[in-house]
N, C-alpha and C positions, 0 to 999 in steps of 0.2 A: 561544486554544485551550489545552487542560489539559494534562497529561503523557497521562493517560488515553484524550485524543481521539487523540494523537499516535500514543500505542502501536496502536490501533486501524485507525487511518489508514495506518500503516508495516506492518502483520499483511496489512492489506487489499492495498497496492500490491506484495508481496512476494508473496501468493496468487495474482495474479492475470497475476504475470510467469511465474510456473510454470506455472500452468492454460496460456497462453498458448503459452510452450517446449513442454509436453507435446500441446498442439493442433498445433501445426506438427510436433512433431517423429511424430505418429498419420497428419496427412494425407500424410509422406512413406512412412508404411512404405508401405503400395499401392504408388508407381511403385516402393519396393525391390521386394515382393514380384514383382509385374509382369515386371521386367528379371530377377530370379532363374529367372522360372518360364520365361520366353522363353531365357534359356540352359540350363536342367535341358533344356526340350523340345527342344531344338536339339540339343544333345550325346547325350540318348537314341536320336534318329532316328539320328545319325551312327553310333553304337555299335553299336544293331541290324545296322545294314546292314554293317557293320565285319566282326562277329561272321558273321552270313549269308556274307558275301562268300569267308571260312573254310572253308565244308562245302560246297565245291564238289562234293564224292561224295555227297553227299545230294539231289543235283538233277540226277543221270541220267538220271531219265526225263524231266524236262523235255528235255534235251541229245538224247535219244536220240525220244522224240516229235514231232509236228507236227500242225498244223492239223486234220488229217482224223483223226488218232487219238492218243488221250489213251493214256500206260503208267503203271503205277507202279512203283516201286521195293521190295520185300522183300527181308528177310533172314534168315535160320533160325542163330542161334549157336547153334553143339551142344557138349559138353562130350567131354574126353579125358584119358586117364591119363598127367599127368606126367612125363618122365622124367629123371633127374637128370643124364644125360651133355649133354641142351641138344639130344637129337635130336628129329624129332617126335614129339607124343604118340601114343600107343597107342587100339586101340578101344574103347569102353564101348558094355554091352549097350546102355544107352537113347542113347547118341549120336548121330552120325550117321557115317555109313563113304561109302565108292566106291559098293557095290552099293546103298546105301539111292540116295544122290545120284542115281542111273541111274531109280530107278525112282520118284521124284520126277520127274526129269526127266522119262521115258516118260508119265505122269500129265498132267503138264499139257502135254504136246505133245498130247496127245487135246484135252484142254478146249480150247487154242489154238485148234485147226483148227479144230472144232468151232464155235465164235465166227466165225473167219471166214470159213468156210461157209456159216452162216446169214445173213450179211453179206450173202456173194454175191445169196446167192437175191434180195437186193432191189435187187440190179444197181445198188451205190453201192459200196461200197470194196473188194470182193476184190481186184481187181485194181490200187488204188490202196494199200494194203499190202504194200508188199517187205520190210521189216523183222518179221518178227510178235512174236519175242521171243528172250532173249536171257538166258540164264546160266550161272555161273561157279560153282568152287567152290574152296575154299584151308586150309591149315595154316600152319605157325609154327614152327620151329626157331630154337636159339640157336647159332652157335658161331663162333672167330676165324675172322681171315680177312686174306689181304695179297693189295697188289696188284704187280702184274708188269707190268713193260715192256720189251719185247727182254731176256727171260731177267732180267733188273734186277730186284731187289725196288724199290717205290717207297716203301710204307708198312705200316704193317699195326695192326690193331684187336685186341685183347683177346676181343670178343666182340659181335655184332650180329644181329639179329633179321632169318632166310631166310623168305622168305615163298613156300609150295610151292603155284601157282595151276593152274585148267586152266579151261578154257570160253574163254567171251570176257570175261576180267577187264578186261580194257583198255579195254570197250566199255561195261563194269557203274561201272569206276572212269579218269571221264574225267581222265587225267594231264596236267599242263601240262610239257612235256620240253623242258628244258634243252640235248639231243642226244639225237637220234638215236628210237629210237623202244619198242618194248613188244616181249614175248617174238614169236617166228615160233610160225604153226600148229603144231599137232599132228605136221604130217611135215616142218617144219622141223630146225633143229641145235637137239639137246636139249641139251648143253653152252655154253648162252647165259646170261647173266644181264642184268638191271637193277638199276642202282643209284639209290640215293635221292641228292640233294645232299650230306647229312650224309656217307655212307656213301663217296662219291667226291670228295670234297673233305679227309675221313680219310686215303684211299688215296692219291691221285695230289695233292691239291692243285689240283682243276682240274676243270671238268666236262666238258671236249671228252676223252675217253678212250676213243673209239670204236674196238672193236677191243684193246685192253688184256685183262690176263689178271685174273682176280680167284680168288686158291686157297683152295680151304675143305674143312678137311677129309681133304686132300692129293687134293681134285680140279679141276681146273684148268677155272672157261669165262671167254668169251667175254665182254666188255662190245659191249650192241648196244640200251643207251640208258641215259639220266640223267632222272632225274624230279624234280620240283619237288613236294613234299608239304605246302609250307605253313611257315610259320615266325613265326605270333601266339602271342600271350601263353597263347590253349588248348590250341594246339599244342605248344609248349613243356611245359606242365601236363599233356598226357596220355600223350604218347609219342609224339607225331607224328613230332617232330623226332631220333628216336632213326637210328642207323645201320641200313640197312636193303636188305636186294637181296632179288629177285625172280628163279626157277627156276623150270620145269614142278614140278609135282607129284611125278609120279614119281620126281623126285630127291631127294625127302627121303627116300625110302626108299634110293635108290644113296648117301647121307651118313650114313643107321643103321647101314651095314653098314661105313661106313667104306673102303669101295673097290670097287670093281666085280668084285674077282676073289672075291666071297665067292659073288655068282650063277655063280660056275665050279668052284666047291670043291666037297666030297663031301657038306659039310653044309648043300646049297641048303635043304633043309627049314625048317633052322634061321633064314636070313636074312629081316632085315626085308620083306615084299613092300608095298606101294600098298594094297593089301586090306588091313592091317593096320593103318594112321594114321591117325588121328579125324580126321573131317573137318569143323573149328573152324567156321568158315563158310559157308553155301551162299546164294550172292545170285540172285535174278531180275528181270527188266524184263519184266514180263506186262502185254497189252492192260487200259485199262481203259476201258470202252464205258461202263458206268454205276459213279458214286463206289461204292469201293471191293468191286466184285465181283472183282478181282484178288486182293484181301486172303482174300475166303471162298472164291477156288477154290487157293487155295496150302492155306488151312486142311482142305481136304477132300482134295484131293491127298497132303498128310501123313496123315491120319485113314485114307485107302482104303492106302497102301503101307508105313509104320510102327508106324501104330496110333496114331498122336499124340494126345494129352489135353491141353488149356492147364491141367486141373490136378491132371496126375500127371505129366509130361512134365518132367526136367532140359531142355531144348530150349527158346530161346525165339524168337517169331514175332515179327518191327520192323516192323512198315507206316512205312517211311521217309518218304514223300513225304507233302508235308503235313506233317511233325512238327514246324515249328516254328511252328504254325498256333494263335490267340489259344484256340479251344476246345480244341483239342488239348492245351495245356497248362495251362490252365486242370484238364479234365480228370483231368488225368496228377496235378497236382500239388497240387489241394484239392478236401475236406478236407488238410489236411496231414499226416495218419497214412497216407493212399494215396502218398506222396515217394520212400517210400525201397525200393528193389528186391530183392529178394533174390536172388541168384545161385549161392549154394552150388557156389564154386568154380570157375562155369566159366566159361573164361580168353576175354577179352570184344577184340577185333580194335583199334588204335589208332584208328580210323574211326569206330567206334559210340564208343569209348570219348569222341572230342574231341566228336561228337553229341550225347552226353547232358549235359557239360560247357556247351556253347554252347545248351542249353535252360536250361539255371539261368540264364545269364549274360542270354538274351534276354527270359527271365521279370522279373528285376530289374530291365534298363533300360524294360520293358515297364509296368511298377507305376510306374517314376521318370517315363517319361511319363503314364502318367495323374495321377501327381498334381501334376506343371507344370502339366496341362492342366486340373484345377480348380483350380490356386492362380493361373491365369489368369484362368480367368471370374470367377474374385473379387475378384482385383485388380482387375479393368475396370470391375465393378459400383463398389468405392471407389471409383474414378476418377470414376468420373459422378456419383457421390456429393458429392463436394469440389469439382466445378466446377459442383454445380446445388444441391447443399444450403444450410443453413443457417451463418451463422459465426461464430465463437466468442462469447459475450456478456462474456467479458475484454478483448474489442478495446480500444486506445488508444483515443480521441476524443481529435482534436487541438482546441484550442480558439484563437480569433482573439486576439491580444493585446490587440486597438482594446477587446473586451468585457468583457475581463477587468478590464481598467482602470477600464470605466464602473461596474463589479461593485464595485471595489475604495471607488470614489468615495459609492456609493449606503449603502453600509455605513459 
């Protein structure tokens, strides 16, 4: 054999140990890809549900519904005039105020009834409906605050966000309570407050604080529960986790004025009233008998008592329930020029804020499963590919010694 044949010979057995490396190391990516996309899809379900498990105020109406009647959850963020001392904000003509909320409310207590009226007449759920509906309405003040025990200061905060509610917030936003329980009625002691974890763990170091004083403002209430608001990674990211107490309503205007003896002084004119604080929020839990006719009798409701426009309206309208539903967001978020919201300043609740956060968040693991779930079926298809296909034409051939020898001889 020549140099020539040699060189040829050695070109060929070197080609053909590559060809061969590169065949084995082709039929392993499959079971890589395989085990990668079987963990991507594992850890996405995990995450959704992670995320979901989160926005437990986004699933009222399931909490608040059953069997025989479906509700949904709404919400109307109104916009209000800023004010730099951290008290509540002020009214704006297009916002939402006390007397707009009332006649909202009055609006769809018609439509309610109405509904379950015509129920009746078919002698099935009138009288299986005790619950009919249910809502709340709220603001947002900033300002310090310590807390007190038998005359004691315990601790005290810089500054934390008063959250001024009235309805059934407690029943629109189901709390998980650490102690003790949510504001008393209407003709309860308005001098009560609740604390967030953050907020009593600031204060006292401790969440059993039942009965403790918490001053703000130089006005002194009541601790008469502890709330548990969440504490994930969206949470953290939107303001969930920020320090936080809860008061009637009416007492963000008794904290504008800065003390109670201004509604005594000569210049009651002048002090803050309830009728004067933008009303940030207003939530409801309305029947829903067919998908989403709750949604368009809240839309007409606004339309017959403010005059609402979806587009001349600073006001915006959340059909909450469902929202983190595959077309929903699909929807909401392509094209991807429809993404991005405009708000024009107006000041958006920690709730909705961690909601719109944990829609990105479920959109993403949501794309990362689907595409496990086609680098699955494709991996599967190599699969059956390489244990039913064809195999390499670089294969070794092993040869018997006994022939090679006879070979060697005949030559």
């Amino acid at each position: 054999m020549d140099f020539r044949d040699r060189v040829k010979n050695f070109i060929r057995s070197k080609w053909g140990d590559i060809c061969r490396r590169s065949h084995y190391v082709m039929m392993a990516i499959p079971f890589i890809i395989l085990v990668a996309s079987i963990v991507l899809g594992t850890a996405s379900v995990i995450r959704i549900n992670q995320v979901l498990d989160g926005q437990r105020f986004q699933y009222s109406a399931e909490y608040f519904g059953s069997k025989k009647m479906h509700y949904r959850y709404l919400s109307v963020i109104g916009g209000g005039s800023m004010q730099d001392d951290g008290s509540a904000p002020r009214v704006l003509s297009e916002g939402l105020t006390v007397e707009k909320v009332g006649q909202i409310h009055d609006a769809l207590k018609l439509v309610e009834e109405s509904t379950v009226s015509n129920k009746g007449k078919k002698g099935s759920t009138k009288k299986e409906i005790t619950n009919l509906w249910e809502d709340c309405y709220s603001s947002m003040a900033n300002y310090p605050a310590k807390g007190i025990i038998d005359k004691v200061e315990q601790g005290s905060i810089g500054s934390c966000e008063i959250m001024g509610v009235s309805g059934a917030y407690s029943i629109v936003h189901p709390f998980s309570y650490e102690s003790g329980g949510f504001l008393p009625g209407e003709d309860g002691d308005r001098y009560a407050i609740v604390l967030n974890t953050q907020l009593a763990w600031s204060l006292f170091h401790s969440y059993n604080v039942l009965g403790a004083l918490v001053e703000i403002n130089g006005t002194q209430y009541q601790v008469v529960g502890v709330v548990n608001e969440g504490n994930d990674a969206i949470a953290e990211a939107t303001g969930v986790t920020n320090p936080r107490a809860y008061i009637a309503f009416n007492q963000l205007a008794h904290l504008a004025n800065n003390s109670e003896l201004a509604f005594n002084s000569e210049d009651v004119e002048n002090s803050v009233k309830p009728e004067d604080l933008a009303v940030l929020s207003y939530e409801v839990l309305l029947t829903d008998p067919i998908n989403n006719i709750a949604y368009n009798d809240l839309n007409k409701a606004l339309q017959e008592t403010i005059g609402y426009s979806a587009e001349t309206a600073k006001i915006q309208v959340i059909n909450n329930t469902g929202r983190f539903g595959a077309y929903r967001l699909y929807k909401k978020y392509f094209p991807l020029k429809k993404s991005v919201e405009v708000f024009d300043g107006v000041p958006v609740p920690f709730y909705e804020r961690s909601a719109r956060l944990a829609e990105q968040y479920v959109l993403f693991w949501a794309e990362a499963l689907i595409v496990s779930g086609i680098a699955l079926i494709a991996s599967l298809c190599n699969v059956y590919a390489i244990f039913h296909g064809r195999h390499t034409k670089h294969a070794i051939v092993e040869e018997d010694d006994e022939e090679m020898e006879l070979d060697i001889r005949r030559v």
